[in-house]
VOBA-1610 file (N, C-alpha, C; in pm, whole numbers, padded with zeros to 5 digits, always signed):
BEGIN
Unk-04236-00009-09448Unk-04378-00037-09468Unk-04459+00015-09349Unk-04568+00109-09378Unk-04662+00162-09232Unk-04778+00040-09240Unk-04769+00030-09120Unk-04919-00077-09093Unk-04972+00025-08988Unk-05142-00062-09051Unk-05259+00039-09005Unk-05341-00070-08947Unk-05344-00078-08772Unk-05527-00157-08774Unk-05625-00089-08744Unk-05722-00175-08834Unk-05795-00057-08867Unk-05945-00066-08790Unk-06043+00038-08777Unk-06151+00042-08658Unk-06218-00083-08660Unk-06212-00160-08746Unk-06298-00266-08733Unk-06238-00393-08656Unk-06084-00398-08649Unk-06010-00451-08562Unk-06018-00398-08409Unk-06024-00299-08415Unk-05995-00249-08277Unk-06102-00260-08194Unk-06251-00256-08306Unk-06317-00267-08211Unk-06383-00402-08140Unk-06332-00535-08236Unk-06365-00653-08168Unk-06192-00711-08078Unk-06114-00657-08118Unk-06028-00658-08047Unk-05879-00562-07971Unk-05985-00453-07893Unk-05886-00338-07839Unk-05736-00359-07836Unk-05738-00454-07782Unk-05605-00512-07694Unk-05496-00543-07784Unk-05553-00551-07937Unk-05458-00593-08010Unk-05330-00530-08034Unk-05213-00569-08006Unk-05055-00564-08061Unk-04985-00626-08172Unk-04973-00557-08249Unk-04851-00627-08355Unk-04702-00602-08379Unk-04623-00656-08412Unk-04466-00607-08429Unk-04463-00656-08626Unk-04392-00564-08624Unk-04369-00548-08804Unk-04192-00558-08820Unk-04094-00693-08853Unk-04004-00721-08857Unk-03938-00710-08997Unk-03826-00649-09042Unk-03789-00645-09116Unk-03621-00664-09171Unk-03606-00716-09260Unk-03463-00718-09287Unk-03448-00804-09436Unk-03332-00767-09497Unk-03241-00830-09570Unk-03197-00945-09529Unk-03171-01066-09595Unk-03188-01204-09578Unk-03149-01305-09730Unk-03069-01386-09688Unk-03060-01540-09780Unk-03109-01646-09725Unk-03217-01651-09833Unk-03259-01795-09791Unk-03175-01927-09881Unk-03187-02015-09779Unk-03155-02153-09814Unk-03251-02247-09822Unk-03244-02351-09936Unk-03345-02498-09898Unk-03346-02556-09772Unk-03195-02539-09743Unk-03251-02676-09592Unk-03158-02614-09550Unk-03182-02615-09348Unk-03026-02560-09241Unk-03097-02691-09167Unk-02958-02781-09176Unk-02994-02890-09075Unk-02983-02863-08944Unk-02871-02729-08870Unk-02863-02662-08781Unk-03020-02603-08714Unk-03110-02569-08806Unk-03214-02514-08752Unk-03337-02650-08745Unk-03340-02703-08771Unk-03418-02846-08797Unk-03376-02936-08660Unk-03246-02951-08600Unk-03219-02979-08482Unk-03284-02936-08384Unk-03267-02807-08387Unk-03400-02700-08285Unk-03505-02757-08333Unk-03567-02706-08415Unk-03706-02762-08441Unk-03760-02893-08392Unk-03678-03008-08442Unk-03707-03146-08351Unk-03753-03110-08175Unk-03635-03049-08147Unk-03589-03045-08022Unk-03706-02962-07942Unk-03779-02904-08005Unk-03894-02750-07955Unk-04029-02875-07990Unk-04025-02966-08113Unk-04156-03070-08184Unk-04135-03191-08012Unk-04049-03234-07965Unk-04047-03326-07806Unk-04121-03219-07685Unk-04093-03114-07671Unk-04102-03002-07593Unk-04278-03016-07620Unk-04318-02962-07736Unk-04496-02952-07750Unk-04538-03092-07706Unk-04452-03229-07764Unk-04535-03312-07693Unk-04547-03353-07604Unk-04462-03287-07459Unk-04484-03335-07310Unk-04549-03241-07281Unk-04573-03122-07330Unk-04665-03015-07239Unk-04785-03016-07313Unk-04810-03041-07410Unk-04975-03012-07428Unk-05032-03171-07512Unk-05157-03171-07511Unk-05256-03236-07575Unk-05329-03148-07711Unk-05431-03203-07786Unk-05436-03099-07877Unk-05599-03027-07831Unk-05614-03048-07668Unk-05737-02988-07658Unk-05689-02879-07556Unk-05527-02920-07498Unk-05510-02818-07381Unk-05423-02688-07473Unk-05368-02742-07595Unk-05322-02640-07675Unk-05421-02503-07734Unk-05505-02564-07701Unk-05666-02430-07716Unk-05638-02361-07615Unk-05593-02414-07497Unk-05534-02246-07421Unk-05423-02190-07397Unk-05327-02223-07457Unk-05217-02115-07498Unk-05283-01979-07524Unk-05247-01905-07448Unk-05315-01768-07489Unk-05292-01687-07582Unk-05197-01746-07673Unk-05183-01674-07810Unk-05335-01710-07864Unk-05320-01821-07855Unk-05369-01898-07982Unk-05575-01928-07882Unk-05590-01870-07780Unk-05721-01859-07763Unk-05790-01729-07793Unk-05689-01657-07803Unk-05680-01527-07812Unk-05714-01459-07991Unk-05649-01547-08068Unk-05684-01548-08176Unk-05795-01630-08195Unk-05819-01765-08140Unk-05942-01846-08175Unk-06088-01725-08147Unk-06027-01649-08054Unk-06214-01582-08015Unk-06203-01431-08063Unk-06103-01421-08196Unk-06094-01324-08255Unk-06194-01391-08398Unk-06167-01499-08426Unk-06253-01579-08551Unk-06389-01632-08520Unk-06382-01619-08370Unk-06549-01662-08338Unk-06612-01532-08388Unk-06535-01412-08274Unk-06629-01293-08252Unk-06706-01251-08457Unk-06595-01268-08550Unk-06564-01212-08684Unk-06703-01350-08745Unk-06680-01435-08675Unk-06770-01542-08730Unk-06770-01642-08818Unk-06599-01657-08774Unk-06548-01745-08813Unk-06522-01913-08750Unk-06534-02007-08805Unk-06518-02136-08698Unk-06329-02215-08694Unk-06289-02125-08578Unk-06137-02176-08558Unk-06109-02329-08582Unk-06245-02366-08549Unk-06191-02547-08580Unk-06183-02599-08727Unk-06236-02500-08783Unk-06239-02520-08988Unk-06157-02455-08992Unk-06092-02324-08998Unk-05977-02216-09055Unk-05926-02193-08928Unk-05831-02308-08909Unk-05741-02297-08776Unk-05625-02215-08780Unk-05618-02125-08695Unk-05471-02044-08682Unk-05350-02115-08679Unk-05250-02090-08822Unk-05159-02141-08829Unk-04992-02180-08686Unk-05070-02109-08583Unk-04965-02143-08500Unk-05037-02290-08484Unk-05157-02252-08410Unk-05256-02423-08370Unk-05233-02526-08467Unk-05288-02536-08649Unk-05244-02594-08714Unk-05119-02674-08715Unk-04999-02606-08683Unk-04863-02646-08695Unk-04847-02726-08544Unk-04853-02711-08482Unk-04855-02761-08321Unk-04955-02905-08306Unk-05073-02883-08383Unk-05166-02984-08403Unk-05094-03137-08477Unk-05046-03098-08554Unk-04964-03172-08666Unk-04841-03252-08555Unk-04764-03149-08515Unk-04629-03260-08379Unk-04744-03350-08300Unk-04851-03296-08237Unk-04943-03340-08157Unk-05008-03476-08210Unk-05007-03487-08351Unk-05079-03597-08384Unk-04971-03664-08436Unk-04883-03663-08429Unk-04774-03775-08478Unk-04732-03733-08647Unk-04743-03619-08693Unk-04747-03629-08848Unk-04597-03539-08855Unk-04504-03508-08949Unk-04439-03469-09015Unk-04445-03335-09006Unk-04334-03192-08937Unk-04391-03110-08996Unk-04374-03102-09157Unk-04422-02993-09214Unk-04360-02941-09331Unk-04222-02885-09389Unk-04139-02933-09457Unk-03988-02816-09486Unk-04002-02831-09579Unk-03988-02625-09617Unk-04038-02533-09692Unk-03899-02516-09734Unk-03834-02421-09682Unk-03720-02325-09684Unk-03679-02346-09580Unk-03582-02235-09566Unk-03484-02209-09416Unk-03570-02079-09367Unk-03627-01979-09482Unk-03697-01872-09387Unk-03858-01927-09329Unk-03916-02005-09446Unk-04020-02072-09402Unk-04034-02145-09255Unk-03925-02214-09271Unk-03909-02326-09144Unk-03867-02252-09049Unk-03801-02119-09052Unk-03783-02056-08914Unk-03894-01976-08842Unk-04006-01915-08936Unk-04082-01853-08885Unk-04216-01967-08860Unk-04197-02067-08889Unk-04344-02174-08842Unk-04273-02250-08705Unk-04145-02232-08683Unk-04058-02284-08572Unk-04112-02137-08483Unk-04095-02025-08496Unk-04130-01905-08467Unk-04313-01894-08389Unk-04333-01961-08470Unk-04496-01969-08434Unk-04526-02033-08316Unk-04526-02156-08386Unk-04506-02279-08272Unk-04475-02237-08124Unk-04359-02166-08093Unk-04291-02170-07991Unk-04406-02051-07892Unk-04433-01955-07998Unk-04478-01852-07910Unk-04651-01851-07897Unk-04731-01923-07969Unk-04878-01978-08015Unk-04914-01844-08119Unk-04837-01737-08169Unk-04883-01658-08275Unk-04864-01673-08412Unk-04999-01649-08461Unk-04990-01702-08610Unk-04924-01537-08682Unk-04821-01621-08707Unk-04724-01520-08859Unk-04744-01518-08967Unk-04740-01390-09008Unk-04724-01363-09154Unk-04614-01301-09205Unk-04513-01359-09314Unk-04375-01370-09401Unk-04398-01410-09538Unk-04297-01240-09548Unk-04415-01198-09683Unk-04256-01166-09744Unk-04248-01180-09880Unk-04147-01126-09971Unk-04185-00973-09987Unk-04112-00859-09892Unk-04178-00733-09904Unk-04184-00634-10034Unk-04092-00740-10158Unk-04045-00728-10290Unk-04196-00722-10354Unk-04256-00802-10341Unk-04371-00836-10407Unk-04505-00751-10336Unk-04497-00627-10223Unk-04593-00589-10210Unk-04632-00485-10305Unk-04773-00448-10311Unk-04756-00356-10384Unk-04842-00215-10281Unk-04752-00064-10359Unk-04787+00029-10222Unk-04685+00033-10128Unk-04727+00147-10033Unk-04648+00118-09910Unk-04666+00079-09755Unk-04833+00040-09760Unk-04904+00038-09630Unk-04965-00119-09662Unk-05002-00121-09527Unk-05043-00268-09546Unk-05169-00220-09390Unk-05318-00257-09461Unk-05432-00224-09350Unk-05473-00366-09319Unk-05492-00351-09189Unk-05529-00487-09120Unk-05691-00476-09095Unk-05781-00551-09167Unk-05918-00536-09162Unk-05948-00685-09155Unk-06101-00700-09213Unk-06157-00847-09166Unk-06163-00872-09377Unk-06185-00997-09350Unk-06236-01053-09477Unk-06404-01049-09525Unk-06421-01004-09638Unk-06521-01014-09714Unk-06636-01078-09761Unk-06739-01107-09780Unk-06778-01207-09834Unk-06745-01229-10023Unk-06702-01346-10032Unk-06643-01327-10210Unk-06504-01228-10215Unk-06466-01186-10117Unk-06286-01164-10129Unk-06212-01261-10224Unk-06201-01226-10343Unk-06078-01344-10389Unk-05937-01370-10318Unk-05906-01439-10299Unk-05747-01511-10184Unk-05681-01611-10249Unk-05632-01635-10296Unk-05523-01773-10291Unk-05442-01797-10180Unk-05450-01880-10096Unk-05358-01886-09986Unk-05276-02001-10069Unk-05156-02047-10001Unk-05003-02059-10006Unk-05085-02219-09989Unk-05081-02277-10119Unk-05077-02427-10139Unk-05239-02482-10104Unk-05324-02397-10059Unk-05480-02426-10066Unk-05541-02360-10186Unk-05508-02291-10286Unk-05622-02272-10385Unk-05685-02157-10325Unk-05792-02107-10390Unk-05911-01991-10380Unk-05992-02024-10229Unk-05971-01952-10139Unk-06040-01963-09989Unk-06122-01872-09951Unk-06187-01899-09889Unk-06310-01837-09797Unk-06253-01706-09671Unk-06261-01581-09689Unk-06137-01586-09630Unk-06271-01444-09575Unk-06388-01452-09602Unk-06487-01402-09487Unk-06491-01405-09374Unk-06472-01282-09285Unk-06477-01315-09114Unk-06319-01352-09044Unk-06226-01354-09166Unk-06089-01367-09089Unk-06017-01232-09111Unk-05926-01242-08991Unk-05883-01094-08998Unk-05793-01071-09119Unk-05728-00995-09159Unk-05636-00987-09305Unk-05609-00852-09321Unk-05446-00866-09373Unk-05368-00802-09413Unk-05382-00750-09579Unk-05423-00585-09595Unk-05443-00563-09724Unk-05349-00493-09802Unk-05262-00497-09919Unk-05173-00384-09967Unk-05298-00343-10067Unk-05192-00292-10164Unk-05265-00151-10247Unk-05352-00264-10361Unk-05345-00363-10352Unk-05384-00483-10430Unk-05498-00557-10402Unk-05500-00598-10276Unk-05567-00696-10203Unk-05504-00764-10101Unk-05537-00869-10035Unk-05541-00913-09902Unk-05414-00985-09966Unk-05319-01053-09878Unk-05144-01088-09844Unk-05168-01193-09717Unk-05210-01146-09597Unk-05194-01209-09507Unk-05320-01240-09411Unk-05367-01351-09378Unk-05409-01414-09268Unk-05380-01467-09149Unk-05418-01512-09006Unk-05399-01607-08944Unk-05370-01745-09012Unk-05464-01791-09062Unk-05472-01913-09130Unk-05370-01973-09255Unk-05380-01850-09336Unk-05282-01856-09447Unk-05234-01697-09514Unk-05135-01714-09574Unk-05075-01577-09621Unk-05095-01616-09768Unk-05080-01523-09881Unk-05139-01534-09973Unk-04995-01564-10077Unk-05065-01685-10204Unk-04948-01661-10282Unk-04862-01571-10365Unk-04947-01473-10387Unk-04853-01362-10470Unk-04740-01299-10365Unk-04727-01327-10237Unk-04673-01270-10177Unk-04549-01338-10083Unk-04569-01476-10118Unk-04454-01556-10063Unk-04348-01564-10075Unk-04306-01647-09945Unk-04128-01587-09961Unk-04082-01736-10049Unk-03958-01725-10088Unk-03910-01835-10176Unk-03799-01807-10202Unk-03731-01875-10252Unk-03573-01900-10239Unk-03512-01774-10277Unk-03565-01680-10375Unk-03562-01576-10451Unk-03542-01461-10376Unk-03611-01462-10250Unk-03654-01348-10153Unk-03556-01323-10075Unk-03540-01151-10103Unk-03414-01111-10034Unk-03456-00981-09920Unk-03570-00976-09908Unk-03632-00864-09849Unk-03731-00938-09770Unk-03703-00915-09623Unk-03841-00987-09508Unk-03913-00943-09492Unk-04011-00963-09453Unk-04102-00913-09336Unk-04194-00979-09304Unk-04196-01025-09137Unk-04267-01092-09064Unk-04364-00997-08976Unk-04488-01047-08945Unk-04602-00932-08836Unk-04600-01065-08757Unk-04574-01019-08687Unk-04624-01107-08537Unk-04797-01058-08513Unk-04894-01106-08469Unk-04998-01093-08407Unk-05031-01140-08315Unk-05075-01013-08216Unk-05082-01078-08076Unk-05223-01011-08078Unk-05327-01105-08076Unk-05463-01070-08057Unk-05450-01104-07877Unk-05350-01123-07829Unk-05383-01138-07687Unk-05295-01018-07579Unk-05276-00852-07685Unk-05208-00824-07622Unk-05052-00821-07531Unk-05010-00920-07563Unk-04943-00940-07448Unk-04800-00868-07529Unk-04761-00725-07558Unk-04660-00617-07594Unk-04521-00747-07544Unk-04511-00775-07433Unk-04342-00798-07390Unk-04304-00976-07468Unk-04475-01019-07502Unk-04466-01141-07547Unk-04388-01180-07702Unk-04506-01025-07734Unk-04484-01021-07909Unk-04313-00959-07908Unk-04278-00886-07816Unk-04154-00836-07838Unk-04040-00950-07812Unk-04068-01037-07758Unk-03971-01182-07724Unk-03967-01198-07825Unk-04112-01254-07913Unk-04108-01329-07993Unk-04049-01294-08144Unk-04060-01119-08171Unk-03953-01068-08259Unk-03846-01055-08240Unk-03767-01057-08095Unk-03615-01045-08088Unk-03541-01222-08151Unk-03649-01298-08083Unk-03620-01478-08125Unk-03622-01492-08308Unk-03699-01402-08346Unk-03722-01395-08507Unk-03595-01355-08557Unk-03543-01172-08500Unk-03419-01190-08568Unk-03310-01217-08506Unk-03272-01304-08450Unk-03175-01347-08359Unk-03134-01498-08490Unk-03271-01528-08510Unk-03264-01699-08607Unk-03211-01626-08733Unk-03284-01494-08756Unk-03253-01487-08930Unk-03101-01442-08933Unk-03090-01365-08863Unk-02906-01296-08798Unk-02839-01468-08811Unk-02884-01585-08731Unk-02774-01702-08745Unk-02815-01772-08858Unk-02957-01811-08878Unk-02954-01893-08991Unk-02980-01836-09165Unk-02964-01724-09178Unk-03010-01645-09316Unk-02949-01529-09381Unk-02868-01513-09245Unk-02741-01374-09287Unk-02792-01255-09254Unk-02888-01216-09169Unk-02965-01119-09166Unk-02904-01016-09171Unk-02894-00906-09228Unk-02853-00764-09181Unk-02975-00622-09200Unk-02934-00540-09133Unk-03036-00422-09129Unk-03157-00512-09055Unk-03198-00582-08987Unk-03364-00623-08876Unk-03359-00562-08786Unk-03466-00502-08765Unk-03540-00457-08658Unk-03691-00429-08678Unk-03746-00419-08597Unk-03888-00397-08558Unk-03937-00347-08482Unk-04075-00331-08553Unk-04079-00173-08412Unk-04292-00235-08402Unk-04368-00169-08331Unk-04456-00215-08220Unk-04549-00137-08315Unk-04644-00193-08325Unk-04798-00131-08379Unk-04894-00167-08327Unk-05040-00093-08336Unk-05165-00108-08268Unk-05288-00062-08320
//
């Protein structure tokens, strides 16, 4: 798959880096093996942050003043790393999805970048352009219904928009079914050696917990 960002990205945010991860994969309902971690990373967020000092993780401020600049309000359409981190922070439950689901929101969490994991089965085309949202863009995001998805950045195939910060879209989700990955890391904060940690940690989990074979990823801008 070629990804493109495109001038309207670049120009409210130069600095931007993405990694485009890919591989073959079984998913499972539940790895109690990976849920151990997860607990273990959900104690970790709650001795180091509050949910006002988690606004500066520099992933995730980095994306917040990517939705201001676009004119968007991060505190209404919160970036799903913040969202998920917010949730350990307030005492609530995360979510378990899957085993690929739960590894890449474990994925998030850890690094403050909001992911998008997409069944690459279901794209349609072979490019995927990273632009802003529309006004009246139709979206279904993944368990919210028809969204507002004006002023957020987004991932487009030959169809329409797939992926957000906030939410990734349902025609495009992964599910038990999905045997083909692909995760984008977004680093609206630049930081190349960050986003590259944070894809080697991606397939390192899908390699132990999903069977990964053929992953790798390679660096876009």
């Amino acid at each position: 798959m070629k990804i493109i960002v495109s001038k309207e990205i670049k120009n409210i945010c130069p600095v931007f880096v993405g990694s485009c991860i890919e591989a073959t994969v079984k998913n499972t309902p539940y790895s109690n093996a990976l849920w151990l971690e997860i607990d273990e990373m959900c104690h970790i967020i709650k001795r180091r942050y509050t949910t006002e000092t988690l606004k500066s993780v520099p992933a995730i401020a980095a994306t917040r003043e990517v939705y201001k600049i676009c004119g968007k309000d991060p505190s209404r359409y919160r970036p799903a790393a913040e969202a998920l981190a917010r949730r350990v922070l307030q005492g609530k439950n995360l979510y378990q999805r899957d085993t690929l689901v739960d590894l890449t929101n474990m994925a998030s969490m850890m690094s403050g970048y909001s992911l998008g994991a997409f069944d690459s089965d279901k794209f349609y085309g072979d490019t995927l352009v990273l632009g802003i949202g529309h006004d009246g863009e139709p979206y279904e995001g993944i368990g919210r219904g028809m969204i507002n998805i004006a002023g957020l950045p987004v991932y487009r195939d030959s169809k329409g928009g797939v992926g957000t910060p906030t939410s990734d879209n349902e025609r495009t989700k992964v599910g038990l079914e999905t045997k083909h990955l692909m995760v984008l890391v977004n680093g609206y904060d630049g930081n190349e050696n960050s986003v590259s940690e944070t894809s080697d940690l991606i397939i390192r989990q899908l390699e132990q917990y999903c069977e990964a074979s053929n992953a790798n990823y390679y660096i876009y801008r």
